[in-house]
Structure formats: structure tokens, C-alpha cells
N, C-alpha and C positions, 0 to 999 in steps of 0.2 A: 504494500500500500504506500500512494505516495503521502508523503506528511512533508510539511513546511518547514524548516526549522531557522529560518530570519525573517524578523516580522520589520529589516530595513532594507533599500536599496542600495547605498551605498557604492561601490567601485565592484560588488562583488558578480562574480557571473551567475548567471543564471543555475547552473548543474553546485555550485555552491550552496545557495539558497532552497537544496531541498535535496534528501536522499529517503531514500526507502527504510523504513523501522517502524518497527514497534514498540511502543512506550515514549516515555521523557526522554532517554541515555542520548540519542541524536538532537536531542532541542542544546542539552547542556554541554557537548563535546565537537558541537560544529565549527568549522574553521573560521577564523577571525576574531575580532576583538569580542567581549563580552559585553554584549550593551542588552536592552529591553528583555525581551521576554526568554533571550539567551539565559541570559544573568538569574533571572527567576527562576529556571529550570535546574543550573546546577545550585543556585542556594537550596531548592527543594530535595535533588535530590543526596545532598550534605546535609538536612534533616532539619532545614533553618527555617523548619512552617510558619514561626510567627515573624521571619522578617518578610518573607514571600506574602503572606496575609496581609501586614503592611505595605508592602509594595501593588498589591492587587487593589487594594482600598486606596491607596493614591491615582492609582491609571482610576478607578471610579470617578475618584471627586475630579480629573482635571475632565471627562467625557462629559461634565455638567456644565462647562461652560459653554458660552454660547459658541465662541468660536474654536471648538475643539476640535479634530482633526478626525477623521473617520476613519475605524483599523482596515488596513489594507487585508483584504483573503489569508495572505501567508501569516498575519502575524496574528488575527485572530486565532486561525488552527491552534496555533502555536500558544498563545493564551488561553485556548477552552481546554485545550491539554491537562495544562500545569491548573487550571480552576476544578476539574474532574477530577484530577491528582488527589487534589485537598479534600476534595467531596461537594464541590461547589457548583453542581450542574447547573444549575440556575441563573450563574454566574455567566458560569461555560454557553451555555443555550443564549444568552443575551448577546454576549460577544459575536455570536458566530450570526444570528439574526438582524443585527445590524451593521454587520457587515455586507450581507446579501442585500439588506433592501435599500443599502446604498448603491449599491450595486447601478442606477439608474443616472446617477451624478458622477459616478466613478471615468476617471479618462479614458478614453480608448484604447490607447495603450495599454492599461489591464487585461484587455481581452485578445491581446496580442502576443499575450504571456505565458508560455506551457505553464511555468512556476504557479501565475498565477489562476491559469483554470483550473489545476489542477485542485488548487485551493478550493477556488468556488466548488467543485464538485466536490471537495470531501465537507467543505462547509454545509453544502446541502443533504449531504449524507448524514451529517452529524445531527444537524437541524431536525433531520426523519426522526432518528432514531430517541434525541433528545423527548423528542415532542410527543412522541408514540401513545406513551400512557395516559399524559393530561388534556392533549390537545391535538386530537383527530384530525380535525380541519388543516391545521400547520403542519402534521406530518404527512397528512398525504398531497400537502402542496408540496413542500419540498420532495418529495421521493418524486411527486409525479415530476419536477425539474432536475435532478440527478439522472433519474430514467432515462429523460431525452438528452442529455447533454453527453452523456454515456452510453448512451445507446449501442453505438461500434464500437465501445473501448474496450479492452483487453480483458482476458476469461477473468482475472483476480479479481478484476474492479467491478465486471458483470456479477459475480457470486454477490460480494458484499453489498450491492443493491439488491440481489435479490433475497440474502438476509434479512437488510432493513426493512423490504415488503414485505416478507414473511412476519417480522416483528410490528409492523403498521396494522397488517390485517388481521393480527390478533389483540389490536389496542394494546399492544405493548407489553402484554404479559409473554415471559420465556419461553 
């Protein structure tokens, strides 16, 4: 599965900004400097929950202002992750949800992005899966947008949609 793991752009290329894993371990030991939701991941995974809780409560309050900045696809993934981590789905389903229905304002150039579609589609994956149990309606929007954005994509990514469907069409129960 692709996962995100730089929620900036910086100088960095593209095949940087994102490798194949599962869990946190590639959010916190990817290459470059350690900045945003990097930085989070390996204080989490060095067991630093209440500085990580603190630093998540600050990305909250500056998202209040008015002229706040909208998480780009990568770096959401990459903050619902480590918000899941801590047990903070609510947190995580927020993040990944307003990054999608920014989605609308977002440059072109995002969508020009493997990095970043790759994102939106697991965002919208997540989005399914989050939403499953409390909110029918929002998970089987997003599934039904993961579906079509993925439609031809590769057998891994095909399964794990139809997981997510399989978990939608049971209201979220296992």
C-alpha cells in the first residue's frame, strides 16, 4: 500500500515523498530533515505521547484560524496515521475529510501528482473505512470515489477497496 510519508514539498522528489509500508516506522525514518508530521511520528514512536498530543493540539488550534492553510493529501495520510496511532480516529477522520473536500480549491498541480493521488485515494479509503460505523452516507461516498479513481489500479489496491466495501456494506461491523 502506498502511504505518504512528507506532509512538505520542499526540494524533495517525488519517489522520496512516499514508499510502501505499513504502520508509522516509514513516516518517522524517511529521508530528510525532520520537520511536521515527520517529527511526530518518530517522537511517537520513542513513546513521547504527551509531546505528540501536544503537538497535534497545536496543528488544531493554528487550523482555527481564519487564514490557515489546508493539509495537502500527503500530509494528512501522514497525520491520520500518527492521530489512529494514539487512538484518535476522530481526529484522524477530520484531517483526512478536509483535506478531500478541499480538494475543489486545491491547485492543479495536485492532481498532477502520482504522490499526491495516491494520497487522495488512500484518503478516500480511509475516509470509507473511518466513517463505516457512524456515518453510512460518508462512507459510501467516499468508497463510491476511491472505487472510480481506482478502478484500473493495481490487484493490492483493488483488494483493499474491496475490503473497505465489504466493511461499508456491513455498517462497519468486522
Amino acid at each position: 500500500a502506498l502511504v505518504i510519508v512528507n506532509g512538505h514539498f520542499g526540494n524533495q522528489a517525488p519517489l522520496e515523498q512516499a514508499q510502501a509500508c505499513i504502520g508509522l516506522a516509514p513516516l518517522a525514518h524517511s529521508a530528510g530533515p525532520m520537520r511536521g508530521i515527520n517529527r511526530v511520528a518518530s517522537l511517537l514512536l520513542n513513546g513521547d505521547t504527551g509531546t505528540v498530543r501536544g503537538m497535534l493540539a497545536g496543528m488544531d488550534r493554528a487550523r482555527q484560524q481564519p487564514d490557515a492553510p489546508v493539509p495537502t493529501p500527503e500530509s494528512a495520510v501522514g497525520e491520520a496515521l500518527v492521530r489512529v496511532a494514539i487512538g484518535d480516529t476522530t481526529g484522524a477522520l477530520a484531517v483526512v475529510r478536509r483535506a478531500l473536500d478541499a480538494l475543489p480549491v486545491q491547485s492543479p498541480r495536485v492532481f498532477l501528482s502520482e504522490v499526491s493521488m495516491g494520497a487522495i485515494g488512500r484518503s478516500m479509503l480511509l475516509a470509507a473505512t473511518w466513517s463505516a460505523r457512524d456515518d453510512a452516507p460518508q462512507a459510501r461516498r467516499w468508497l463510491s470515489s476511491v472505487e472510480a479513481l481506482w478502478a484500473h489500479a493495481d490487484a493490492p489496491l483493488r483488494a483493499e477497496v474491496a475490503r473497505v466495501r465489504q466493511l461499508v456494506e456491513s455498517d462497519g461491523a468486522p
